[in-house]
SELO-107491 format. One record per residue (C-alpha): residue in three letters; chain; x, y, z. Coordinates in steps of 0.05 Angstrom, whole numbers. Each point is the difference from the previous one (the first is absolute). Layout:
{atom Ala, A, {X, Y, Z}}
...
END
This chain:
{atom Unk, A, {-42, 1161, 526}}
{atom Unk, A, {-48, 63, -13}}
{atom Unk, A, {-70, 2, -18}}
{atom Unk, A, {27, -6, -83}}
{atom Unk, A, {43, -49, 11}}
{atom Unk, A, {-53, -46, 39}}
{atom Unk, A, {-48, 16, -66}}
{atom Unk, A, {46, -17, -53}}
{atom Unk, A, {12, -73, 37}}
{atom Unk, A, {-67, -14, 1}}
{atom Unk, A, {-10, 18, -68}}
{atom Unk, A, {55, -41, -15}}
{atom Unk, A, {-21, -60, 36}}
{atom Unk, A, {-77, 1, -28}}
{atom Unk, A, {38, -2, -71}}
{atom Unk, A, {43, -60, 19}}
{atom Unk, A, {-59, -33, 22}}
{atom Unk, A, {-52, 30, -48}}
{atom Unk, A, {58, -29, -59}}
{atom Unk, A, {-2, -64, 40}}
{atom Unk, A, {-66, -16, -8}}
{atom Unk, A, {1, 22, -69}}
{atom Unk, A, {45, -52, -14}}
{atom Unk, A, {-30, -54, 38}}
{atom Unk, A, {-71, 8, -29}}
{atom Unk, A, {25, 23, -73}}
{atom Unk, A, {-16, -57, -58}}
{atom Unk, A, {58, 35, -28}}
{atom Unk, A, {39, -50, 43}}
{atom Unk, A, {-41, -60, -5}}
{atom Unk, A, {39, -59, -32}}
{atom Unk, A, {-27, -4, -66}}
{atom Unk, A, {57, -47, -35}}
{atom Unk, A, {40, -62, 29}}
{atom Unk, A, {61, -24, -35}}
{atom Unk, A, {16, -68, 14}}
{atom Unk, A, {63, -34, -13}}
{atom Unk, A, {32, -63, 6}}
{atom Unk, A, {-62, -53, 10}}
{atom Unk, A, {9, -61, -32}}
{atom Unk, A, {-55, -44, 26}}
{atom Unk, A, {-37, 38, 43}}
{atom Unk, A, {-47, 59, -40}}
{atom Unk, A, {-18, 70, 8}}
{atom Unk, A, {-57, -9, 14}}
{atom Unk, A, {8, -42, 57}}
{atom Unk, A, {61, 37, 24}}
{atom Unk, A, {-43, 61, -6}}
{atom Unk, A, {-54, -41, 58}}
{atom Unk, A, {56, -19, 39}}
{atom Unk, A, {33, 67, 6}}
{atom Unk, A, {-67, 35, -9}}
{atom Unk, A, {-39, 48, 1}}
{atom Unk, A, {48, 40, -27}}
{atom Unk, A, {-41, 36, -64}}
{atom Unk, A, {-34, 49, 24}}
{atom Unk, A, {32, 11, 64}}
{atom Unk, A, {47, 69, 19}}
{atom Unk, A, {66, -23, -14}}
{atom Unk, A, {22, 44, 66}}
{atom Unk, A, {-44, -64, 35}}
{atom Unk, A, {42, -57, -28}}
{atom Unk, A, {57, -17, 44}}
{atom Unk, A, {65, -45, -42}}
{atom Unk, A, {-7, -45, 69}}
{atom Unk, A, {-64, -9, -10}}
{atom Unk, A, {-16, -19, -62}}
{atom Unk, A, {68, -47, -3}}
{atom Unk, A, {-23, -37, 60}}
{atom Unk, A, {-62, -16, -30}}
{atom Unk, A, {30, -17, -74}}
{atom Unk, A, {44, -53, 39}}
{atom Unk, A, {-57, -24, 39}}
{atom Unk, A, {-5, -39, -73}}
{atom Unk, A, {44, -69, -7}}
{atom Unk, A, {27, 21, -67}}
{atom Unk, A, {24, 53, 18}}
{atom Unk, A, {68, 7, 35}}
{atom Unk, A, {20, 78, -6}}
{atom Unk, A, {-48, 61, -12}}
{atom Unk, A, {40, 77, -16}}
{atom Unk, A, {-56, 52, 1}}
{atom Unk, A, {9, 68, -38}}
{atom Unk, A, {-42, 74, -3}}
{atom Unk, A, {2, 43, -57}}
{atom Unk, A, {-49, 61, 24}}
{atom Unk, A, {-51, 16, -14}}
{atom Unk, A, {-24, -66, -18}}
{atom Unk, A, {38, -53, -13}}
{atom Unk, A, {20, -68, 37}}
{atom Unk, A, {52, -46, -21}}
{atom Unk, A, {4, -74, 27}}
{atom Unk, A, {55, -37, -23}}
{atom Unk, A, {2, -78, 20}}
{atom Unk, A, {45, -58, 11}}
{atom Unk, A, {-34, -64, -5}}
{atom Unk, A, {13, -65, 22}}
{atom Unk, A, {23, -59, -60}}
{atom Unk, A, {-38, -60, 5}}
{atom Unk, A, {56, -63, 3}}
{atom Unk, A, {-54, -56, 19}}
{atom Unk, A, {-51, -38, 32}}
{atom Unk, A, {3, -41, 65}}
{atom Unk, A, {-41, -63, 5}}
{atom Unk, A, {-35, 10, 73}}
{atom Unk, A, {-35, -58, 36}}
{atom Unk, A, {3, -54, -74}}
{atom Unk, A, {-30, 53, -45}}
{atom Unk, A, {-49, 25, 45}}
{atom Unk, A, {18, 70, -31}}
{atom Unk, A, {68, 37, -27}}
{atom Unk, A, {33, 48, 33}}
{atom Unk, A, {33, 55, -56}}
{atom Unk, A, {73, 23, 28}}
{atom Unk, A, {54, 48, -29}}
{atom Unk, A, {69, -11, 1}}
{atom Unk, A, {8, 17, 74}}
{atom Unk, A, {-59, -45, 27}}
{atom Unk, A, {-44, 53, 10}}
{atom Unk, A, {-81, -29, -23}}
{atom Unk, A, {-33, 41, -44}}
{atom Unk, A, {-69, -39, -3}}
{atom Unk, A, {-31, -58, 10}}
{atom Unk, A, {-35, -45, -51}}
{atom Unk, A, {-35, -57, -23}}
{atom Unk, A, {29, -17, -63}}
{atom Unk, A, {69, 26, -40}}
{atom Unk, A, {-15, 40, -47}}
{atom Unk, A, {81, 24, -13}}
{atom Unk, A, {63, -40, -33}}
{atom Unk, A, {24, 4, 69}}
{atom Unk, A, {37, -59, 37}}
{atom Unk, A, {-44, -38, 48}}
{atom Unk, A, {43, -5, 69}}
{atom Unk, A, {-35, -64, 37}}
{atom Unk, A, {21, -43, 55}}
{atom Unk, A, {15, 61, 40}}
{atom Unk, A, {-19, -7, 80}}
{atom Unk, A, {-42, 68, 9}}
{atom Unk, A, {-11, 28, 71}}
{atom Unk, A, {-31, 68, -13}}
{atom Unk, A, {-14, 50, -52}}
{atom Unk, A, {-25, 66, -11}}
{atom Unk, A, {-6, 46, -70}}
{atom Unk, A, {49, 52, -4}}
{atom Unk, A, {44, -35, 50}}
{atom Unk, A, {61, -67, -5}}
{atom Unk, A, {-28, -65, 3}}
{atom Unk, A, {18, -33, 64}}
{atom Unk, A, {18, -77, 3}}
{atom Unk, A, {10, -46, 52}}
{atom Unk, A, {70, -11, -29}}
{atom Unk, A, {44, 75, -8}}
{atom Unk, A, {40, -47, -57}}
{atom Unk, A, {-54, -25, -31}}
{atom Unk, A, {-12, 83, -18}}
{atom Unk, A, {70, 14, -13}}
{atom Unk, A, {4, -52, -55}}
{atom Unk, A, {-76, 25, -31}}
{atom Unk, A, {42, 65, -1}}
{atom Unk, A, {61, -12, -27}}
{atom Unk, A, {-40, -39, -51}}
{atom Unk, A, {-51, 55, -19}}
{atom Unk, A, {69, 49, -12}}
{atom Unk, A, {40, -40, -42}}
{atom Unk, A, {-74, -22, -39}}
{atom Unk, A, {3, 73, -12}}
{atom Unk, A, {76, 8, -22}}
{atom Unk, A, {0, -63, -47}}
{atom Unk, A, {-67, 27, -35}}
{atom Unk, A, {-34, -74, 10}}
{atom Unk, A, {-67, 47, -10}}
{atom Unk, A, {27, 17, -69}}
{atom Unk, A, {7, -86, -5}}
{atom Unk, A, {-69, -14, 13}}
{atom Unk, A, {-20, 54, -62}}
{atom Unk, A, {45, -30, -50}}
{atom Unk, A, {-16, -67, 17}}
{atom Unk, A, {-80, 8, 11}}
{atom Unk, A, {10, -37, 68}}
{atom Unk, A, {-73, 10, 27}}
{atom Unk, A, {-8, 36, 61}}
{atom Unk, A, {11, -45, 63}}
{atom Unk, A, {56, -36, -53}}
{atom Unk, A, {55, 21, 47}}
{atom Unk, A, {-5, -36, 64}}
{atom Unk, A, {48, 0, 58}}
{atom Unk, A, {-6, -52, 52}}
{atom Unk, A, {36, 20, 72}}
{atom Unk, A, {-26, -62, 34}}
{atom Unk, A, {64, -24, 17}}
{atom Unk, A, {52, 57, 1}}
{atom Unk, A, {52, -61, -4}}
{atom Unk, A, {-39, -9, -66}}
{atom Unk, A, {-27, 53, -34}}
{atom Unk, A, {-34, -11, -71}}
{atom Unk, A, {-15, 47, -48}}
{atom Unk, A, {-49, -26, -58}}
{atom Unk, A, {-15, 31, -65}}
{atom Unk, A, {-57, -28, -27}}
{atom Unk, A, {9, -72, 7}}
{atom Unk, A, {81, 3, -2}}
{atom Unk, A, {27, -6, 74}}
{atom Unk, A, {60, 39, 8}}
{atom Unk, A, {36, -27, 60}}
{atom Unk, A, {20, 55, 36}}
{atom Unk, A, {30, -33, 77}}
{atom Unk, A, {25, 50, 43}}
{atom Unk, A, {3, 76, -3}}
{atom Unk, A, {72, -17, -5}}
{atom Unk, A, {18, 49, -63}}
{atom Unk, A, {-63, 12, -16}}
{atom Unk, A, {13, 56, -53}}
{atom Unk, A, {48, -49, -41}}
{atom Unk, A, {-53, -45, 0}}
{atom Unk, A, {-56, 37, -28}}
{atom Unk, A, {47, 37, -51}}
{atom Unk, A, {9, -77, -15}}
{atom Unk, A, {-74, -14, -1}}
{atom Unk, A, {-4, 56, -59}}
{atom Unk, A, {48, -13, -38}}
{atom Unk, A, {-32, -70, -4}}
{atom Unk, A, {-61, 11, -13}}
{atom Unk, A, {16, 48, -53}}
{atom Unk, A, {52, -53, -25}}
{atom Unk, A, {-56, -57, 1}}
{atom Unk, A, {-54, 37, -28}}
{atom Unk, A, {7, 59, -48}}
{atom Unk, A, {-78, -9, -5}}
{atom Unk, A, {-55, -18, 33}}
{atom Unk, A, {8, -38, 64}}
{atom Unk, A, {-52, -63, -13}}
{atom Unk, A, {-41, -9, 59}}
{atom Unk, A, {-2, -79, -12}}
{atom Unk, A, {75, 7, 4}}
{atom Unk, A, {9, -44, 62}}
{atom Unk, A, {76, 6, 38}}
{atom Unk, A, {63, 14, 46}}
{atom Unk, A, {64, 39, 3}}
{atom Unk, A, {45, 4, 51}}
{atom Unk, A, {34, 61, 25}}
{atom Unk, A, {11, -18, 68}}
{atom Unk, A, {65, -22, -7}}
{atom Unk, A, {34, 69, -32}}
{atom Unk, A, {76, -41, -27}}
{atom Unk, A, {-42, -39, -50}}
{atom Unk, A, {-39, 6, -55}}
{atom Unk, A, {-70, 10, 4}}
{atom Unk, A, {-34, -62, -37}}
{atom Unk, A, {-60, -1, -23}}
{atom Unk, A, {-42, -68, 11}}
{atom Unk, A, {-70, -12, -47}}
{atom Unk, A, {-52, -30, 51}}
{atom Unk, A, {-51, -32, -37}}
END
């Protein structure tokens, strides 16, 4: 290469790297909007602090790893897509995690909130949702953002397979149109020879997981059947679905 030639790269190179550093210390490219899409429960604003900083910063310094590692780092949330429009836009869009209900742990000690896969969301106190209450469940471990863990691997199967078909039969859509108060919906796994499932004060007898979805498509149509209205909490009694070739009765306990 001649003396010319040897010039002309140079030049070149201090403009690649003159351009670089243009770019990198430009406000032209400093994310100034965040669209946000998809959050149900979890807000901007906190997504923003999760995922964050993020306003403000070159949008040639945010990495779509990055900032979806850290958005998952959040129970809620189960799948983060990141997106750049230059100069100076971000877009977040975010799958979240469905509440299905709470898990009694250690005789009310505290709830744990779980989705439809057993995954915990949070911890707390008191329910404050119209979410079944799962209790007599033997908890060995558990962490946020990751499957409860019980002593018995059945004992989880049947919370579940519970939680799903919950979910497919609408029973949260139940609790609504019949103003059962949160914590109405109980589901005792005590014996999983003899599993109960209590609405209010009516004990729906639920036995084995033995076809389970039959039985709960049952326990609606029941209930709806029973009581077009309001469900009254003094309403003391039992039905039977254990046995699935006869017909739930229902039983006034008084």
């Amino acid at each position: 290469m001649g003396k010319a030639g040897t010039i002309t790269a140079a030049v070149i190179a201090s403009l690649v790297i003159f351009s670089a550093i243009v770019i990198l210390v430009s406000p032209i490219f400093e994310i100034r909007k965040l669209v946000i899409t998809g959050n149900v429960s979890v807000t901007e604003e906190l997504i923003e602090q999760t995922a964050g900083p993020l306003k403000g910063t070159n949008i040639f310094f945010i990495t779509k790893s990055g900032v979806r590692k850290k958005l998952l780092s959040d129970p809620y949330i189960s799948a983060a897509e990141t997106g750049k429009t230059y100069p100076g836009t971000l877009t977040l869009e975010i799958t979240e995690r469905i509440p299905r209900g709470y898990v009694e742990y250690k005789n009310t000690e505290y709830y744990l909130l779980i989705d439809e896969d057993g995954i915990i969301l949070e911890t707390s106190l008191n329910i404050t949702r119209n979410l079944p209450v799962i209790t007599g469940v033997k908890i060995k471990n558990f962490s946020l953002g990751k499957a409860l863990e019980t002593h018995n691997m059945k004992s989880f199967e049947n919370i579940i397979t519970f939680s799903r078909l919950l979910k497919i039969y609408e029973i949260d859509e139940l609790l609504v149109k019949h103003e059962i108060r949160a914590s109405g919906l109980r589901l005792d796994f005590t014996d999983e020879n003899d599993i109960h499932l209590y609405i209010n004060n009516i004990d729906c007898i639920f036995g084995t997981m033995d076809e389970a979805e039959l039985k709960i498509g049952r326990i609606r149509e029941v209930i709806d059947s029973l009581y077009g209205g309001i469900i009254p909490t003094d309403e003391r009694g039992e039905i039977d679905f254990s046995n699935t070739s006869a017909n739930p009765v229902f039983k006034r306990i008084k």
